[in-house]
C-alpha positions in Angstrom: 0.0 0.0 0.0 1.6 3.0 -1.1 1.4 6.4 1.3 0.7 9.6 0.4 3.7 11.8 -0.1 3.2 15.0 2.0 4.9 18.1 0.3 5.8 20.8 2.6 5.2 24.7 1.4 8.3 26.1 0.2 10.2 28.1 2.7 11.1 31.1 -0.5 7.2 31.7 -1.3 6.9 35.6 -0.9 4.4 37.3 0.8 2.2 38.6 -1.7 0.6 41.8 -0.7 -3.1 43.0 -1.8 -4.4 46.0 -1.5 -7.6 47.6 -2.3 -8.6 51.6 -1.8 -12.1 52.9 -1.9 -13.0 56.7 -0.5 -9.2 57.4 -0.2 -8.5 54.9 2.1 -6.6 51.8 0.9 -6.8 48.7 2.9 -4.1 45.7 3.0 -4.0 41.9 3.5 -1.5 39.0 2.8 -1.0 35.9 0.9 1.8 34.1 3.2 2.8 30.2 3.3 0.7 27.8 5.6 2.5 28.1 9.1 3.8 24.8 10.0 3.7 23.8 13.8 6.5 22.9 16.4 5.6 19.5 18.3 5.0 20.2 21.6 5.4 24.0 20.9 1.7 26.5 21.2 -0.3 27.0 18.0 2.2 29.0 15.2 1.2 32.3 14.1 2.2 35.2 12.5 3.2 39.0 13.6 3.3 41.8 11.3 5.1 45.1 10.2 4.2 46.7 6.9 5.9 49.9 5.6 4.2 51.8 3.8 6.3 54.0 1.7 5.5 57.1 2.9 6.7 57.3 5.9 3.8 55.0 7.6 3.5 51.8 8.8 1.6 49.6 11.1 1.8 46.2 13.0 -1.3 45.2 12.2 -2.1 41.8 10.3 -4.8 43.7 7.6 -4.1 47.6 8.3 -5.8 50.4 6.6 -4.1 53.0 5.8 -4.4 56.9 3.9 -1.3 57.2 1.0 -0.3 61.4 1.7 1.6 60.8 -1.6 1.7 58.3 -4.4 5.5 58.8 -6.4 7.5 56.1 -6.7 5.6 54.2 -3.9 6.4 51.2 -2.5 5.1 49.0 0.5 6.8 46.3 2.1 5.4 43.5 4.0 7.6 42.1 6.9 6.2 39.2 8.1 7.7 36.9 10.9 6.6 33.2 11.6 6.1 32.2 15.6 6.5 29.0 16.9 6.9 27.6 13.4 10.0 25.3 12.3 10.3 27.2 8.5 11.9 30.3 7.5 10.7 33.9 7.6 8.0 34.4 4.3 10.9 37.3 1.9 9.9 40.5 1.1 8.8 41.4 -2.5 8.1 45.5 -2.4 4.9 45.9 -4.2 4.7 49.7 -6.3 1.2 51.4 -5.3 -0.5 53.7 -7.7 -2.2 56.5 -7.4 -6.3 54.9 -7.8 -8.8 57.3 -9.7 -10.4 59.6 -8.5 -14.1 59.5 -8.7 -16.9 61.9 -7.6 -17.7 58.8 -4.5 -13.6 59.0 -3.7 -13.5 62.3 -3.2 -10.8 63.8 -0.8 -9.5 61.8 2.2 -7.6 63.8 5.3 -3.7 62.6 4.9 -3.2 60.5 8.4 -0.9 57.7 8.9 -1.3 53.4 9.5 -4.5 52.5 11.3 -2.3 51.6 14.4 -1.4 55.4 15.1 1.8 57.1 14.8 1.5 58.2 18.5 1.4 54.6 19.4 5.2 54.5 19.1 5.8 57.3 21.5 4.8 55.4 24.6 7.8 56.6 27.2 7.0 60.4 26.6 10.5 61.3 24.9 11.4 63.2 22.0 12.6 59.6 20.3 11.5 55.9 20.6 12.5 52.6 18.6 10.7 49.4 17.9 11.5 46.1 16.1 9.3 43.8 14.6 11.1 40.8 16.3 14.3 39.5 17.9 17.4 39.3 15.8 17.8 35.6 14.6 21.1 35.1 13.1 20.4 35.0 9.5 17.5 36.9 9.4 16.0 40.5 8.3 15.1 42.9 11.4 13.1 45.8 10.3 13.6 48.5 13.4 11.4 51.7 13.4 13.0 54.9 14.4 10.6 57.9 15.6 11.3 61.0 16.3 9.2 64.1 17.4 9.3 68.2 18.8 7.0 67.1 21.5 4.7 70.5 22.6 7.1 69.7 26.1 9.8 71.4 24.2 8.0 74.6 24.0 9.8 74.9 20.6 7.9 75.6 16.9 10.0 74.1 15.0 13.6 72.2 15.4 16.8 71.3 13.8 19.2 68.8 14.7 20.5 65.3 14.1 19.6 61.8 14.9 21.9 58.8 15.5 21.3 55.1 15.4 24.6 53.0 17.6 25.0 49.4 17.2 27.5 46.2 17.4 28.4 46.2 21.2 32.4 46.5 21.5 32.1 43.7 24.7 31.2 40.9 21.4 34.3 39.9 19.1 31.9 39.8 16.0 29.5 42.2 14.6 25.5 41.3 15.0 24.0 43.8 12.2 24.8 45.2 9.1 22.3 48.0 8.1 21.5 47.0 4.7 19.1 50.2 4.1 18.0 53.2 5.7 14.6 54.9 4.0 13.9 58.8 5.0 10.9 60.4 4.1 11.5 63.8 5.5 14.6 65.3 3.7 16.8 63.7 6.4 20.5 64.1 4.7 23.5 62.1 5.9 26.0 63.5 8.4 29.3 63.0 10.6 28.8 62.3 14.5 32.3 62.7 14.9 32.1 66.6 15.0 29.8 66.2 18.1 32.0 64.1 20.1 35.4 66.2 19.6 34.8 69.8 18.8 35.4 72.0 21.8 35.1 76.0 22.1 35.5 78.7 24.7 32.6 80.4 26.5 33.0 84.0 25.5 31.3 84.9 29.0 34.0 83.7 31.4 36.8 82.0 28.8 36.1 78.4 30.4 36.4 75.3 28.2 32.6 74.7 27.4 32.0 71.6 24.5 29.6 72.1 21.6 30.1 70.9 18.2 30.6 72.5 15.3 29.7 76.3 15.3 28.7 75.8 11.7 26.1 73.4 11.8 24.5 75.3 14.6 24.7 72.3 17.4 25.0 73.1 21.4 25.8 70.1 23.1 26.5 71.2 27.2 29.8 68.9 28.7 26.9 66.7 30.3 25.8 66.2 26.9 29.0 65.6 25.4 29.9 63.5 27.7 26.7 60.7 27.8 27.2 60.7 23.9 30.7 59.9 23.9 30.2 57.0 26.0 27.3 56.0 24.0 29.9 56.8 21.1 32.6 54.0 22.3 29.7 51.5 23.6 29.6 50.7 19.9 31.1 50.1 16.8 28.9 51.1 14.3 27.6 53.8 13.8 25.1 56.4 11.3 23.5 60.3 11.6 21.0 62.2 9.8 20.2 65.9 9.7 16.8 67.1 10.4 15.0 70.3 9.5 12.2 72.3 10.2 10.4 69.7 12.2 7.2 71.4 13.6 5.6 70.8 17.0 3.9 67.9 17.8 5.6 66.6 14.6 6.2 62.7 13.7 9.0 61.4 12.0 9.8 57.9 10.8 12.9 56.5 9.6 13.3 52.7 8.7 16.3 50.5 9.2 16.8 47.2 7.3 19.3 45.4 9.4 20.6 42.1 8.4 21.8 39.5 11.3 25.4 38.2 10.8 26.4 34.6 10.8 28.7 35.4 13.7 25.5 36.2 15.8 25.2 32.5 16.1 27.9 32.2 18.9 26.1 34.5 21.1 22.6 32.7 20.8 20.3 33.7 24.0 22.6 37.0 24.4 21.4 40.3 25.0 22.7 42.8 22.0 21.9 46.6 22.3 20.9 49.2 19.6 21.1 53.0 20.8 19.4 56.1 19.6 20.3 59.3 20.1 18.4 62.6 19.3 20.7 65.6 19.8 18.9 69.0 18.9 20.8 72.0 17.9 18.9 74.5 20.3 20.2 74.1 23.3 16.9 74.9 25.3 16.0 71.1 24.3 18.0 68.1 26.2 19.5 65.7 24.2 17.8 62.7 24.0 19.2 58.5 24.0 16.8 56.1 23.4 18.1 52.2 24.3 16.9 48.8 23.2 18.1 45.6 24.4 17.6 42.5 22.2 17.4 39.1 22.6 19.5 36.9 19.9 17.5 33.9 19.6 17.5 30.6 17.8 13.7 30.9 16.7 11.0 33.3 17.1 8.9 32.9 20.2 7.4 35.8 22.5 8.1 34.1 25.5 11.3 34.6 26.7 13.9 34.6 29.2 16.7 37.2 29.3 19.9 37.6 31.2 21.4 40.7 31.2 25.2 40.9 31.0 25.2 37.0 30.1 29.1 37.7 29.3 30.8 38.0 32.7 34.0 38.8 34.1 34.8 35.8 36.5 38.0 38.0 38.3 35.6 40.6 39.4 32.6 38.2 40.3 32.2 37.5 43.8 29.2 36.4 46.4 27.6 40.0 46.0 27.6 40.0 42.4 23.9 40.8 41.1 22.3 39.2 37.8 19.2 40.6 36.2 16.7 38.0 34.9 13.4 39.0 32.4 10.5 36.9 31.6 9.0 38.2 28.6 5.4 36.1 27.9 2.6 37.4 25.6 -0.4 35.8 25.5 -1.4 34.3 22.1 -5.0 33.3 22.7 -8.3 34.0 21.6 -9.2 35.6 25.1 -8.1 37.5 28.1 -6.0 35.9 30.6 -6.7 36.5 34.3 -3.9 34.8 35.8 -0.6 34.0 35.1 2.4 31.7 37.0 5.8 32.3 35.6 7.9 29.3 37.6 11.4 29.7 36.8 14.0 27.4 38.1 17.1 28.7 40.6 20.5 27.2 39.6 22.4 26.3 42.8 24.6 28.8 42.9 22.1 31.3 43.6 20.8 32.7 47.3 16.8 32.7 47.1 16.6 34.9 49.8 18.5 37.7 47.6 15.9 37.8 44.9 13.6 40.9 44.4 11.3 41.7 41.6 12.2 45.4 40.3 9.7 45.4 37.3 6.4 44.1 36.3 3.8 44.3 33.1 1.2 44.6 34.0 2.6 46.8 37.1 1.0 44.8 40.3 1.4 45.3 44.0 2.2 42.1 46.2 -0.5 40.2 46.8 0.5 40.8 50.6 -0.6 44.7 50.7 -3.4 43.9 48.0 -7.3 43.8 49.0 -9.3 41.2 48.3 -9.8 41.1 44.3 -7.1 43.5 43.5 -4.8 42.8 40.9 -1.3 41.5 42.4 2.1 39.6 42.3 2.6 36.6 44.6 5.8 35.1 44.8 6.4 31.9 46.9 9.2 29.6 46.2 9.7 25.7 45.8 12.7 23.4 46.1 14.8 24.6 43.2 12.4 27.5 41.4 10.8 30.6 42.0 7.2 31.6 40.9 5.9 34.7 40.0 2.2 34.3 39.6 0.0 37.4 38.1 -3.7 37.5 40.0 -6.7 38.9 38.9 -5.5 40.9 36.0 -6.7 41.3 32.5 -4.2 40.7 29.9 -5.7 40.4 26.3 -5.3 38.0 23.4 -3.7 38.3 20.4 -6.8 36.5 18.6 -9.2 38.2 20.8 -11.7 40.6 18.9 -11.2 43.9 19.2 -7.1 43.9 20.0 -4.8 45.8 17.4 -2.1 47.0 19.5 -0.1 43.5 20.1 1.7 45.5 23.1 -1.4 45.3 24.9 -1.0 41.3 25.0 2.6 41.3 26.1 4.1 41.7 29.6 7.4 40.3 31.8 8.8 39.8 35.2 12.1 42.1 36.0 14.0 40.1 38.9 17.3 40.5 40.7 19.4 37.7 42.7 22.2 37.5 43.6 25.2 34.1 44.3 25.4 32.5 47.7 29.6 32.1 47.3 31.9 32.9 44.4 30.6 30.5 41.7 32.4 28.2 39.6 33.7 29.0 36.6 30.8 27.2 34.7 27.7 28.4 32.6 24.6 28.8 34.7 21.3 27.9 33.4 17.6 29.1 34.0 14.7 28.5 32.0 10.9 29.5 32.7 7.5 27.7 31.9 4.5 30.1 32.1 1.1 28.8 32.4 -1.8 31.2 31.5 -4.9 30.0 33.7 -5.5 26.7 33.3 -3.5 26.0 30.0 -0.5 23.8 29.5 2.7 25.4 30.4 4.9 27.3 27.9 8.7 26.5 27.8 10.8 29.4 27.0 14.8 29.4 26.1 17.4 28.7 28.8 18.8 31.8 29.9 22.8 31.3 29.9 25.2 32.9 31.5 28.4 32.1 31.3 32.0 33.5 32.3 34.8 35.0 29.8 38.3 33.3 29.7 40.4 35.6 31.0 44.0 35.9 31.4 45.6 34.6 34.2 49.4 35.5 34.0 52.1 33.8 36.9 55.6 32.9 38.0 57.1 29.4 37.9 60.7 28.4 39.5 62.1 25.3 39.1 64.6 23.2 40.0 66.6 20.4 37.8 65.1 21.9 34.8 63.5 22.7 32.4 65.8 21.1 30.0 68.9 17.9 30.0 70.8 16.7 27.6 73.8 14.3 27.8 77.4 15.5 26.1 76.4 19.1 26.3 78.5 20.3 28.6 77.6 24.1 28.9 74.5 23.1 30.2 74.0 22.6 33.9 72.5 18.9 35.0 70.9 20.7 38.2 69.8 24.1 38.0 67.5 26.4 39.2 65.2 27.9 36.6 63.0 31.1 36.7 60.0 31.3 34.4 56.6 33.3 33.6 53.5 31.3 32.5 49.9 32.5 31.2 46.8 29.9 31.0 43.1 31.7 31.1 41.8 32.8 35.1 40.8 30.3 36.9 39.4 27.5 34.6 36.9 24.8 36.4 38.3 22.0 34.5 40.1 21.7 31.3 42.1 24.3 30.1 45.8 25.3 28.3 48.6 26.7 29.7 52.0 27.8 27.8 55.4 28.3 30.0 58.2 30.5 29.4 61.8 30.7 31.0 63.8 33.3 30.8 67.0 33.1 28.4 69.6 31.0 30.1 73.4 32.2 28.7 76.4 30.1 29.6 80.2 30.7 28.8 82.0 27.1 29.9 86.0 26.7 29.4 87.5 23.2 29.7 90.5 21.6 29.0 90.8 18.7 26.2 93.2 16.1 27.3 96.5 15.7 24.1 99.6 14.2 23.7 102.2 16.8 24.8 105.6 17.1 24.3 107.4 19.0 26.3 111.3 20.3 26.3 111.4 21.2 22.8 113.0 23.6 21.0 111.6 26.2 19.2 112.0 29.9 18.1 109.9 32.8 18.0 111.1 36.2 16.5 114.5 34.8 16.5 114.6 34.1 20.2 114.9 30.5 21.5 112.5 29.0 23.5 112.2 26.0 25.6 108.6 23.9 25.9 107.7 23.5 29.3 104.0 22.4 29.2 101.5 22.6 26.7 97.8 22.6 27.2 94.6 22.4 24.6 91.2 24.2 26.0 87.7 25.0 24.7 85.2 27.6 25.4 81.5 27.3 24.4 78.9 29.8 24.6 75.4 29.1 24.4 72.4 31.4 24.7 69.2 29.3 25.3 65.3 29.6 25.5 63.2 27.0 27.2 59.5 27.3 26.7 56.6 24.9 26.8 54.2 25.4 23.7 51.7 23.0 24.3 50.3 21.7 27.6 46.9 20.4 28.3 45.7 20.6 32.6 42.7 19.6 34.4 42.0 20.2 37.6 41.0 17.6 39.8 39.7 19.7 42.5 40.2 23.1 44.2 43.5 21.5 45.0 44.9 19.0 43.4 45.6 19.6 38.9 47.3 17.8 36.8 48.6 17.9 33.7 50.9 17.1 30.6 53.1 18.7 27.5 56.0 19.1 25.8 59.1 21.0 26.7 61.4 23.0 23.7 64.5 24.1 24.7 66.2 26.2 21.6 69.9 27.7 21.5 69.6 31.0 19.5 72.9 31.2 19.8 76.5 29.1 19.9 79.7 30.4 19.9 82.9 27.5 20.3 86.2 28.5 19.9 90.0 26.8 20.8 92.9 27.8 22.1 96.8 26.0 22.7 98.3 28.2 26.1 102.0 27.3 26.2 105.0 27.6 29.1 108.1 28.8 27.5 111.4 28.9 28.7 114.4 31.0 27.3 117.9 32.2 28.8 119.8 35.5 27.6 123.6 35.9 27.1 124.4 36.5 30.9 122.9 33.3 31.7 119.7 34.8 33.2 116.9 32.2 32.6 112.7 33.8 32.4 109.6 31.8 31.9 106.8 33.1 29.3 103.0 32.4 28.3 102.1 31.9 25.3 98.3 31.3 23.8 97.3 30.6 20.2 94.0 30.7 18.7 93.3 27.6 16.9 89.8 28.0 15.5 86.4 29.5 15.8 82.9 28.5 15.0 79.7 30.3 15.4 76.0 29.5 14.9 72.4 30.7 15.6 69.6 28.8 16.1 72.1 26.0 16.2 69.6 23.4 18.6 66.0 22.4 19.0 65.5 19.7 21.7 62.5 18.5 23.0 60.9 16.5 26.1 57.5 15.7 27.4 56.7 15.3 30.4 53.7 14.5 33.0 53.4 16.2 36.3 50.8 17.0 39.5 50.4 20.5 41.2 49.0 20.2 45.0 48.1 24.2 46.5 45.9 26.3 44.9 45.6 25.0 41.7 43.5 27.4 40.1 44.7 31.3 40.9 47.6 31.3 44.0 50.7 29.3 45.1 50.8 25.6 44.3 53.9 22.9 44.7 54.4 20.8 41.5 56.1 17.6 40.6 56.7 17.0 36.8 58.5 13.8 35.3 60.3 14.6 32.2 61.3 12.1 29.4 63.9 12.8 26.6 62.8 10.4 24.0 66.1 11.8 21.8 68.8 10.7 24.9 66.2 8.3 26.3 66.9 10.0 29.9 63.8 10.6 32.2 64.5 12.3 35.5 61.9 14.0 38.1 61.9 17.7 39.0 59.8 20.2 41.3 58.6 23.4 40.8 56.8 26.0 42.7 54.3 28.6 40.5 52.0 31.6 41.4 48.8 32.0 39.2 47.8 35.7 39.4 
C-alpha cells in the first residue's frame, strides 16, 4: 500500500501583498505560506510590520491606511513566523499607484497606518524605537525609528541630528549590518564625529565649554558631550542624519533594514543593544538616547527569558555579584488571561533569599498589601524555582476581537538575585515555563550565562630543569630555573597553559686532554724557546630559551591539577672557539733564565639557532591550583637521549 507523499510549502514563497482603496483609504492583506507547527510547541502564528512607503506603517495583520503621496511608492510587507520550524516568508516591495479619482472618492484627510503614529511614542520622549522581532542570526530585522518636537519642548520648529549606535564592543563579531536606511523627511546624511570632539570657549567667562561645530548650529552642554561619547565607544557602528524644520507635535519615521550576521550564532540567547540618540541643535532642548536591548534567539517565540550581561568577568565576580533576569510572555490566545504563573527554576549557585522583583507588566502590587480582588504579584518559592504568579488581571489575546495594539497582550517579570559564594567558573542555566490560567505550560529558552576566559598570567621556578641533555657540557644537570606562565583565570576544568623561561646564557671553558711534548725547541722572533708544558682548552657559549608550547591541565579539585606537554629548549645562539696556552722557557747571554706564556688561537665556530630539543613530560600540582601558590612535581622524558628524570617546581597564578 503505497502512502501519500506530504509536500511541505516552500520556505522562499513571498508574501504577496493585496491591496484595495475605496474613499481614499486603501486597505491591505497578505498571501503568506501555511505556518507549519512545532511538536509540543503552542499553536504558530504570524506578527506583522508593513511599511508603507510614505513614511507610515503599522503592526497590524490587515491595516488600513491613507497614501499622503503616491511617487515612486512602494510597500513592504515584513512578516515573521512564531512558533513555526520554516523560515521567515521574503519580502517582494509591491509599487502602489495613485487609484482614480471618482466623484464617491472624493478627498480623504492625509493620516498615517491604522495603528497610530503616537502609538510608538509610549515613554514620553522626544525619540522611541521598535523592532518587529528579535534578531535571529540570518534573518532580516526591520527597526522603526521615531522622532518628534513634543509640545514639552516649547519649541515651533527644530533642527538637529539623529543617531542610530549598534555592534556592542564587549562581542568579538559584529551582530548587524544596516543593509538600508529609508527617510521620508529630507533627512540628509552627516558626521557624529564633529559632536563628540569639537570644543570652544565660553565668551562669557573663557572656560572650556564643548559644543560641536559652530557651523552646523549644534549646542551640546559637557553633560551632553559626555553621555554621547560614552554611548559613542559603547559601539562600533555607527550612522546620523540631519533634520530640518520639524514642527511641534511633529512625527517622523525612519526605517532601518538590518541584516543579522552569521557570527550572531555564537552568542545565541545573548542580549545585544541598539542605541538612539536625538541631539537638537537649540540648546533649550536636552538631548535625548533612546536604548533597546535584544534578545538573539534561535527561533522566534514571544516568551522569553533574558539575562542581562550574560558575558561576565569571573576576576571581578564574587558572592555580591547581582544578575538581572526577564520573563517576557505574551499571550497568544483567543481571550483574556486573568492569571498567570511564571515558575522559573534557581541554579544552585544562587541565594533565594537575595531575589527581588524590580519590574512588572502589567505593574502589580504584592499580593501581601493587596485587598481582596485586586490585581497583584505573589511570589512563593519551591525546592529549586521561584514563581511569579500574576492575580486577577486582564491581559488580552492576540486573537481576541477587538485587539490591534499586540503590546497590549505582552508583559514580563524584571528580577534581581544574587550568588550564595563565588561561583564556579561554569555556565549557569535558567529557564521559565508560564502557564496562562489553566492551559498547558509554555517552555521558554534557557537563559545562559556564562563567564569569559580571561587571562591569568604567573611565576614558575624550578629546580633540575626545564631542559637535560647528555654530552652538552655548557648546560648545567641541576639548575634552578626562573620562568613566567599565562593559562586563562581560573578554569573549572580543562584548560591550556603555555610556560616561558627566561634566556639562560652560559660561557664554559675546559681543558681537552692531548699528547704533549714538552722540552722542545723552538723559536719565536729569532729568540729560542724552551717547551715547558703545553695545554689544549675550549670555550663554548650558548644562549638558550626553554619554553613549553603545548600543555593540556585539568584540575581535579580546588587543589589538586594535573597535567601534561611538551618541553622546547632552543639555542639562539652558539659560539665555540680553541685555544693551545704554552709555558716557554728562554735564557739570555748572561745566563739569566725567564719563563713566558704563550696562547694561540686555533679555531672559531659560530652559529644561531644551532639546537632544538625536546621533552615531554607528565606532572601533579598540589596548593591552589587554580589562581595562588601551588607545589608541583613534573616527570620529564627525553625520548632523543632516552633520559627521564623527576623535578619540582613552585608557580604563582595571578
Amino acid at each position: 500500500m503505497l502512502k501519500a507523499q506530504v509536500v511541505l510549502p516552500s520556505d522562499t514563497v513571498p508574501a504577496i501583498i493585496h491591496h484595495q482603496t475605496e474613499n481614499g483609504v486603501t486597505k491591505f492583506t497578505s498571501e503568506l505560506r501555511p505556518l507549519r507547527a512545532i511538536a509540543g510547541a503552542p499553536a504558530p502564528f504570524y506578527t506583522y510590520f508593513w511599511e508603507f512607503g510614505d513614511g507610515g506603517f503599522s503592526f497590524e495583520e490587515n491595516p488600513s491606511h491613507v497614501f499622503t503621496r503616491y511617487d515612486s511608492i512602494m510597500v513592504r510587507l515584513f512578516a515573521t513566523n512564531n512558533y513555526d520550524d520554516g523560515k521567515r516568508p521574503p519580502t517582494r516591495p509591491k509599487p502602489i499607484v495613485r487609484p482614480p479619482v471618482t466623484p464617491k472618492s472624493g478627498t480623504a484627510k492625509p493620516m498615517l497606518a491604522a495603528d497610530g503614529s503616537s502609538n510608538l511614542f509610549k515613554m514620553g520622549g522626544n525619540i522611541e524605537m521598535k523592532t518587529n522581532c528579535m534578531p535571529k542570526p540570518g534573518d532580516d530585522m526591520m527597526l522603526v525609528f521615531g522622532y518628534r518636537n513634543k509640545a514639552e519642548n516649547g519649541q515651533q520648529s527644530l533642527n538637529g541630528t539623529i543617531a542610530i549606535l549598534y555592534n556592542d564592543v564587549e562581542f568579538s563579531n559584529n551582530n548587524f549590518e544596516l543593509a538600508a536606511a529609508r527617510t521620508y523627511h529630507n533627512e540628509k546624511k552627516s558626521d557624529l564625529k564633529p559632536l563628540l570632539n569639537t570644543a570652544f570657549l565660553n565668551k562669557k567667562n573663557d572656560k572650556p565649554t564643548y559644543f560641536a561645530s559652530l557651523e552646523n548650529g549644534i549646542y551640546l552642554s559637557p553633560t551632553e558631550k559626555l553621555l554621547l561619547n560614552d554611548q559613542a565607544k559603547a559601539f562600533r557602528s555607527q550612522h546620523s542624519w540631519k533634520f530640518e524644520n520639524l514642527a511641534q507635535n511633529e512625527e517622523r519615521f525612519v526605517f532601518m533594514h538590518f541584516k543579522t550576521t552569521p557570527e550572531m550564532l555564537k552568542d545565541t540567547n545573548a542580549v545585544v543593544r541598539i542605541s538612539g540618540a536625538f541631539i537638537p541643535d537649540n540648546p533649550l532642548v536636552e538631548t535625548e538616547f533612546f536604548n533597546l536591548e535584544l534578545q538573539i534567539v534561535a527561533s522566534h517565540d514571544p516568551n522569553k527569558m533574558v539575562l542581562r550581561k550574560s558575558r561576565m568577568n569571573y576576576r571581578l565576580t564574587g558572592k555580591n555579584r547581582e544578575l538581572t533576569y526577564k520573563v517576557r510572555f505574551q499571550n497568544t490566545g483567543k481571550g483574556p488571561a486573568k492569571k498567570i504563573d511564571v515558575g522559573v527554576n534557581i541554579a544552585a549557585v544562587f541565594d533565594p533569599s537575595t531575589l527581588k522583583v524590580v519590574k512588572t507588566k502589567p505593574e502589580v502590587i504584592t499580593c501581601d498589601s493587596a485587598y481582596t480582588n485586586q490585581s497583584c504579584l505573589k511570589t512563593f518559592f519551591r525546592a529549586d524555582s521561584v514563581h511569579f504568579v500574576f492575580t486577577n488581571i486582564y491581559l488580552p489575546g492576540m486573537q481576541q476581537k477587538g485587539v490591534n495594539d499586540a503590546d497590549s497582550t505582552q508583559g514580563f517579570v524584571e528580577y534581581k538575585i544574587r550568588f550564595k559564594e563565588k561561583p564556579p567558573k561554569l555556565p549557569i542555566k535558567s529557564g521559565a515555563a508560564i502557564v496562562f490560567d489553566k492551559n498547558e505550560p509554555i517552555y521558554t529558552n534557557r537563559a545562559t550565562g556564562r563567564f569569559k576566559m580571561g587571562l591569568s598570567p604567573g611565576v614558575i621556578v624550578g629546580y633540575g630543569f626545564p631542559f637535560e641533555t647528555d654530552n652538552n657540557n655548557y648546560l648545567n644537570h641541576k639548575n634552578v630555573a626562573l620562568g613566567a606562565t599565562l593559562s586563562p583565570y581560573a578554569s573549572h576544568l580543562y584548560y591550556w597553559q603555555v610556560e616561558l623561561y627566561f634566556n639562560s646564557y652560559n660561557e664554559t671553558t675546559y681543558r681537552v686532554p692531548i699528547n704533549t711534548e714538552v722540552r722542545k725547541d723552538t723559536v719565536i722572533n729569532n729568540v729560542a724557546y724552551q717547551i715547558m708544558d703545553k695545554q689544549f682548552y675550549k670555550t663554548q657559549k650558548v644562549a638558550t630559551v626553554n619554553a613549553v608550547p603545548l600543555q593540556m591541565r585539568y584540575n581535579l579539585s580546588k587543589y589538586v591539577g594535573v597535567g601534561a606537554g611538551a618541553l622546547v629548549a632552543l639555542d639562539l645562539y652558539y659560539r665555540s672557539s680553541s685555544e693551545l696556552r704554552y709555558k716557554l722557557r728562554t735564557q739570555n747571554a748572561s745566563g739569566t733564565v725567564s719563563d713566558v706564556d704563550l696562547n694561540r688561537a686555533m679555531e672559531d665556530f659560530k652559529e644561531s639557532f644551532s639546537e632544538i630539543r625536546a621533552s615531554f613530560f607528565a606532572d601533579i600540582q598540589l596548593g591552589l591550583v587554580r589562581v595562588g601558590p601551588a607545589l608541583g612535581f613534573r616527570y620529564i622524558y627525553d625520548p632523543k637521549t632516552n633520559n627521564n628524570r623527576m623535578t619540582t617546581y613552585v608557580s604563582w597564578k595571578f
